[in-house]
N, C-alpha and C positions, 0 to 999 in steps of 0.2 A: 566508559560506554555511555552514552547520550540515551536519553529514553522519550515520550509523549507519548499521552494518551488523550484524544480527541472523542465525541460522544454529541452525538445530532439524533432529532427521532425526525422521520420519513413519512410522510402520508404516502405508503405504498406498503401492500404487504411482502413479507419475508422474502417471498418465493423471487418474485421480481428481483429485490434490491440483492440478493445473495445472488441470482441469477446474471445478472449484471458484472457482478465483481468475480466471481467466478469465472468471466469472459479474461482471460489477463490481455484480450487485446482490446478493450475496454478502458483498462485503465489510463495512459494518456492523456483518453479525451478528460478525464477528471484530475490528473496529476499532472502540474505544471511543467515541473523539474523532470518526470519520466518522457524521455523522449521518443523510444520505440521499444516495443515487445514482439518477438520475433519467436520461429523456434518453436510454436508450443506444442506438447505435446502431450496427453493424457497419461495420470500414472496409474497405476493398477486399485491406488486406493481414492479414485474419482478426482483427486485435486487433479496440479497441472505441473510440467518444466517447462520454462523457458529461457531464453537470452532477454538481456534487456540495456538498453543506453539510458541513464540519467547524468542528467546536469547538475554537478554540483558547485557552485561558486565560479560559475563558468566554464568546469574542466568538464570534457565527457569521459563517463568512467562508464566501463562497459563489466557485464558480470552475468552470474545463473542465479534462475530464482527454480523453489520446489517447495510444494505444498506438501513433503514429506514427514513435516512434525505432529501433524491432525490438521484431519481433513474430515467434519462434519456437517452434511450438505443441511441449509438452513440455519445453521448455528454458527459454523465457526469453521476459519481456512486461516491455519497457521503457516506460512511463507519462509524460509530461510532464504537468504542472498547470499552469494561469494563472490567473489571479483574485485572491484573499484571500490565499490561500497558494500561491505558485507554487513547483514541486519537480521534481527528477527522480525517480523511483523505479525498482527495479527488482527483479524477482523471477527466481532462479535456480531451476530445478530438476535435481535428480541425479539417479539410479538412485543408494540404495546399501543394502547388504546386505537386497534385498527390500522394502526403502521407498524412501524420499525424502527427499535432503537437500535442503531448501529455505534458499535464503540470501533475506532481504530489506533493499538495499540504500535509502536517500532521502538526497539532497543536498535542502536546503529554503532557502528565506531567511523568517524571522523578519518576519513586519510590521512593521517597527517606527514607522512613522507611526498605524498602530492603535494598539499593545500599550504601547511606549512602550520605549525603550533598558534601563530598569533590570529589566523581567522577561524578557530575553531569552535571562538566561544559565539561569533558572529555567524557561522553556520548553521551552530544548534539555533538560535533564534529566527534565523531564514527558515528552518524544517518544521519548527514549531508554528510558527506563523502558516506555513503550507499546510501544515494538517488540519489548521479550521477550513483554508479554502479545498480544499480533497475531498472531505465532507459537504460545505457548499454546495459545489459542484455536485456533488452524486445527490444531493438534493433536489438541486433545481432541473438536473435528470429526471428523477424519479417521480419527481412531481409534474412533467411539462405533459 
């Protein structure tokens, strides 16, 4: 299993940038590789379900996302995925010096019956690299 953990602070408060991410159709416009979020629909404990298309090494792999591991609003929205690319995710949020520290964690596994065992170590590298611009991105959001 492949893991990353990414950490950017935001000049915006909590509310916002959790408010943001909390939108799963939202995400896209800041994840290169997610291609669409579909489907969504609210679960009883405030996260979300939804479908979702990601690009991985060119393949679309399609799959379910659920915010059903923990879901605490301002803090923390823990993500499960199944399908094409099954993963844990997880998004931290801080209070810190008048912004937001945001960590974003993902434990993933590799398809390797799709992708094929010799691009996998070149994968993890592509997703690693994606997770500074994920955060980027929701920066220069957050901040515009």
């Amino acid at each position: 299993m492949a893991k990353a953990e990414k950490t950017i602070t935001i000049n915006a408060p909590v509310e916002k940038v959790f408010g943001y991410i909390d939108e799963a159709s939202n995400l896209p416009e800041i994840w290169p590789s997610l291609v669409e979020v579909t489907d969504v629909q609210r679960l009883s404990n405030g996260g979300h379900s939804d479908r979702f298309v990601y690009k991985m090494a060119g393949i679309r792999l399609k799959g379910t996302g659920e915010d059903d591991i923990e879901y605490i609003p301002n803090q923390r929205i823990v993500t499960k995925t199944k399908g094409g690319a099954e993963s844990t995710q997880t998004w931290l949020f801080q209070p810190e010096a008048g912004g937001t520290k945001v960590t974003f964690k993902v434990e993933y596994t590799v398809p390797i019956p799709v992708l094929g065992k010799l691009t996998e170590a070149l994968i993890v590298k592509m997703n690693d690299r994606e997770g500074d611009l994920i955060l980027a991105n929701l920066k220069a959001r957050m901040e515009a």
